[in-house]
C-alpha positions in Angstrom: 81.1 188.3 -59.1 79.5 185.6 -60.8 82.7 183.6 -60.5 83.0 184.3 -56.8 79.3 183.0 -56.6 79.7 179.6 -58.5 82.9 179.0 -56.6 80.7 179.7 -53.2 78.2 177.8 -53.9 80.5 174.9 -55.3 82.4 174.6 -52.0 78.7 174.7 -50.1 78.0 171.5 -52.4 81.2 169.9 -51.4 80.5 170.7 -47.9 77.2 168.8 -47.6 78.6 165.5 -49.6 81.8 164.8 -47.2 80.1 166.3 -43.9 76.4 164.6 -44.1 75.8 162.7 -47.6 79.0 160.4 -48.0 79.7 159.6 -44.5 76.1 157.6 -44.5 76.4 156.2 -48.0 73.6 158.8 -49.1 74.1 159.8 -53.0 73.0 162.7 -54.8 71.1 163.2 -58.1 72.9 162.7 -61.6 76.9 162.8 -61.9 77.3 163.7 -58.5 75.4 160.4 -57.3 77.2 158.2 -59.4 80.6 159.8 -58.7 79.5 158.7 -54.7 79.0 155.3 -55.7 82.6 154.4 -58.3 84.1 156.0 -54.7 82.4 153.7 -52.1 83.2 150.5 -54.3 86.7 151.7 -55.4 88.0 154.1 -52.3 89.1 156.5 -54.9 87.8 160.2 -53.8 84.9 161.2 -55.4 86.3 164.2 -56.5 88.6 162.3 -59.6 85.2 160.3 -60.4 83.1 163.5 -60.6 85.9 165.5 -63.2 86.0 162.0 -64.9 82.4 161.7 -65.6 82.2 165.3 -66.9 84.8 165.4 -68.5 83.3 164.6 -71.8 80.0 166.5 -71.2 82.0 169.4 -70.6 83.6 169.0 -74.2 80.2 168.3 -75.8 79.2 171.2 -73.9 81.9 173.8 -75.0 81.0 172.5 -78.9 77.2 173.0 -78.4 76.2 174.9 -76.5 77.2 178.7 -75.2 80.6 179.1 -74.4 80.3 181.5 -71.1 77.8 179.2 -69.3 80.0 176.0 -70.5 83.1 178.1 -68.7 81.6 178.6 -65.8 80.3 175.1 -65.8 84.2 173.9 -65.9 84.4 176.2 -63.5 82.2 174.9 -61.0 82.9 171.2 -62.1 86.8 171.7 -61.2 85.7 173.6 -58.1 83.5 171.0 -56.7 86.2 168.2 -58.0 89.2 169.7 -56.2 86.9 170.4 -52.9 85.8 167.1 -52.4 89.4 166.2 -52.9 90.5 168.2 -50.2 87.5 168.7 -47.7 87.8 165.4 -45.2 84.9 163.0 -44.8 83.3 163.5 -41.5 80.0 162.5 -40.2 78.8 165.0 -38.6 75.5 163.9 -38.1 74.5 160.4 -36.7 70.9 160.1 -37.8 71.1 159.6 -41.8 67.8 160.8 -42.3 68.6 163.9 -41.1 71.6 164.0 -42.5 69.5 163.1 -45.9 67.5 165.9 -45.0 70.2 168.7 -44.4 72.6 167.3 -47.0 70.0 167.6 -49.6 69.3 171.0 -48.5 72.8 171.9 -48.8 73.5 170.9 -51.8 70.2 172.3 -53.5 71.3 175.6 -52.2 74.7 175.6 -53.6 73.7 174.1 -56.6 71.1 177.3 -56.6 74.1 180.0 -56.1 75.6 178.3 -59.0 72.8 178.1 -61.8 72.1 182.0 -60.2 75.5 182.9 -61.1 75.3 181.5 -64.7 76.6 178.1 -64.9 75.7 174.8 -63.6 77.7 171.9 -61.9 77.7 170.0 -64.9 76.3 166.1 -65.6 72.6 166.0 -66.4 72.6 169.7 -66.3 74.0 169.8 -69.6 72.3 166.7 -71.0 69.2 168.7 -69.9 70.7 171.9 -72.1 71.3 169.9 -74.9 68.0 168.2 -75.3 66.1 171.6 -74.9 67.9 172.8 -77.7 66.5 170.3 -79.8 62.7 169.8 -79.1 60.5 170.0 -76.2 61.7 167.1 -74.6 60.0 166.1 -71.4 62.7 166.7 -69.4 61.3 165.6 -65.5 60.7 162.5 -67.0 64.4 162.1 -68.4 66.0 163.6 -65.0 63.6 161.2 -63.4 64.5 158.1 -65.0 68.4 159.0 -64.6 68.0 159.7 -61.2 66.2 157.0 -60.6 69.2 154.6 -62.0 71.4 156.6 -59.0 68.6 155.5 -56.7 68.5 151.6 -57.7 72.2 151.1 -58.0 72.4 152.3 -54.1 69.9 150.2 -53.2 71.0 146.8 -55.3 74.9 147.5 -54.4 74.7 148.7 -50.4 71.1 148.4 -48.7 67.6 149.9 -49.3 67.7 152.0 -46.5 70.6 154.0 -48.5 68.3 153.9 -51.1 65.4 155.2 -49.8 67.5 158.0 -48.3 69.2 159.0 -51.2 65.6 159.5 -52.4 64.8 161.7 -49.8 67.8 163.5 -50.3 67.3 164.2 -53.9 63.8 165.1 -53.3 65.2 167.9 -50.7 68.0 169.2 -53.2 65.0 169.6 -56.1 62.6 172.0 -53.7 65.7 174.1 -52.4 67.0 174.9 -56.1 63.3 175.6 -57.7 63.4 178.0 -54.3 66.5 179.7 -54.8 66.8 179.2 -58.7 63.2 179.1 -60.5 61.0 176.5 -60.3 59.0 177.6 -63.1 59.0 174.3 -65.7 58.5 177.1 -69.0 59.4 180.5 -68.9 58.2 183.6 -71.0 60.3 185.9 -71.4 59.8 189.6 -72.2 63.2 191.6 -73.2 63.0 195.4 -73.8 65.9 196.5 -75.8 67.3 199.5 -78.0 69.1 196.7 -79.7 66.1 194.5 -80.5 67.6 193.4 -83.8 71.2 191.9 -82.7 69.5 190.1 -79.7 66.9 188.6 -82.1 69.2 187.4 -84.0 71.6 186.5 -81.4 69.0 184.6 -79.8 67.7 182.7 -83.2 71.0 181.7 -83.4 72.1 180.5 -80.4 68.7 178.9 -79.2 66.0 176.7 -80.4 63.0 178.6 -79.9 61.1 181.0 -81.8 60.8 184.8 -80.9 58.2 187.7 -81.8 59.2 191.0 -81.5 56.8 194.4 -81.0 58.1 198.2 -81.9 57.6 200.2 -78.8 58.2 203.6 -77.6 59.6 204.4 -73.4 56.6 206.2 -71.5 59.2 208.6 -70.2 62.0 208.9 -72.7 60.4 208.6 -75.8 62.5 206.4 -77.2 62.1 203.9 -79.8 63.0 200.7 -78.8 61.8 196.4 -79.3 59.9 194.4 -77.0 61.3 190.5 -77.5 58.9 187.8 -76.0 59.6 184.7 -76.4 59.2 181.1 -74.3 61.6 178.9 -73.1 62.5 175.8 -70.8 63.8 176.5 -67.5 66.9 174.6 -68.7 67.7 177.1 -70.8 66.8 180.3 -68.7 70.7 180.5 -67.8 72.3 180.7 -71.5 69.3 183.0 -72.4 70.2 185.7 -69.6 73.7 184.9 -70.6 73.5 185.8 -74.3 71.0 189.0 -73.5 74.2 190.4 -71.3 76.3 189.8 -74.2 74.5 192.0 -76.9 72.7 194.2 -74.1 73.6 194.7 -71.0 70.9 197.4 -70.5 68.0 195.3 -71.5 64.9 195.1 -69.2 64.0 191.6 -68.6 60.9 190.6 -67.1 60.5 186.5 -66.6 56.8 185.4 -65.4 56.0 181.6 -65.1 53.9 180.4 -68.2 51.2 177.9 -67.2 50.2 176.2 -70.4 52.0 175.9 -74.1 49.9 175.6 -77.5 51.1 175.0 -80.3 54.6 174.4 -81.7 57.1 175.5 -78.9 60.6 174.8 -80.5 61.4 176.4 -83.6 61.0 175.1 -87.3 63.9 174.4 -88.8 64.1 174.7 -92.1 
């Protein structure tokens, strides 16, 4: 199911870059946006450019981080690579701030369907996951900064207006995934296991953050079992649900937003 869903919403992606984005020189955030550009000034699809570009994030990827998101990560990268290959550029709106608008909104909902379904369409994505491994990295500011290097390229190279559009645009994609992903910046997590000592150390291993965990007992069954807490970036909420399946498929999960962080909130290495 999971595959179905990031091949869905890969094609929904694809659909809103040749139908509204592309046909008005609008771009998109990260890889995507760049892809757009290196195919307006060269006339080669976009879809080569955007396999190019990940290509070696995706390797870095597979190396550091978990291998089932990275998978479906290729996954969706090839999908959206091969359906902007084939799907043809049409405009099929005339206004391009609407077709901002709507693309935008397209593409944040695909993009959603695929970070639901465990992976991600690659580019800043995984610069994202790899930065949150390391430290608390300010990440809006980084994805900020990048984007904003997709927004002043447009501009300088084919007019402000595309510029200020793409802007839009971007701005549209972020509120549609925090809707139909998580919007929540840092996440705590509380896991409820009857394996609370392989997912502890499955988690210490596999991501930079620090966990506690509490002996409990089920109201109704009376069985022993751990409570896991533990707080994380919303970068890295995918691989965490990813390597919870893995060890325990059973676990209860419950993931509230977390308003405020004190102290130390990446792990001590030592």
């Amino acid at each position: 199911m999971k595959s179905a869903g990031i091949i869905i919403g890969s094609i929904i992606v694809s659909f809103a870059f040749n139908l509204f984005l592309i046909p008005h020189g609008i771009m998109s955030s990260g890889i995507s946006g760049l892809s757009i550009i290196l195919s307006m000034l060269t006339s080669i699809n976009t879809g080569v450019y955007n396999f190019l570009l990940n290509f070696p994030l995706l390797v870095l990827g597979y190396l550091k981080l978990g291998r089932k998101f990275i998978l479906y990560t290729i996954l969706s990268v090839i999908s959206i690579s091969i359906t902007l290959y084939v799907i043809p550029v049409y405009k099929l709106a005339e206004d391009p701030i609407l077709s901002s608008i709507f693309g935008g909104a397209i593409v944040g909902l695909g993009i959603g369907i695929i970070f639901r379904s465990s992976g991600s369409s690659g580019g800043f994505d995984i610069i994202g996951m790899l930065l949150a491994r390391r430290k608390d990295f300010p990440m809006g500011t980084l994805l900020f900064a990048m984007n904003s290097v997709v927004i002043l390229l447009s501009g300088f190279l084919f007019s402000w207006d595309a510029a200020l559009n793409t802007l839009v645009s971007i701005f549209v994609l972020g509120k549609v995934i925090d809707k139909v992903h998580t919007h929540h910046v840092k996440l705590t997590l509380m896991i409820i296991t009857r394996k609370g000592e392989e997912v502890k150390q499955h988690l210490l291993k596999n991501v930079y953050r620090g966990v506690t965990v509490i002996d409990s007992v089920g109201g109704f069954s009376n069985e022993k079992s751990n409570v896991i807490i533990t707080v994380i970036s919303r970068y890295e909420l995918t691989e965490v649900k990813t390597l919870i399946e893995e060890i325990d498929p059973e676990a209860f999960v419950n993931i509230t937003e977390t308003l405020e962080v004190m102290g130390l909130f990446h792990r001590k290495q030592h």
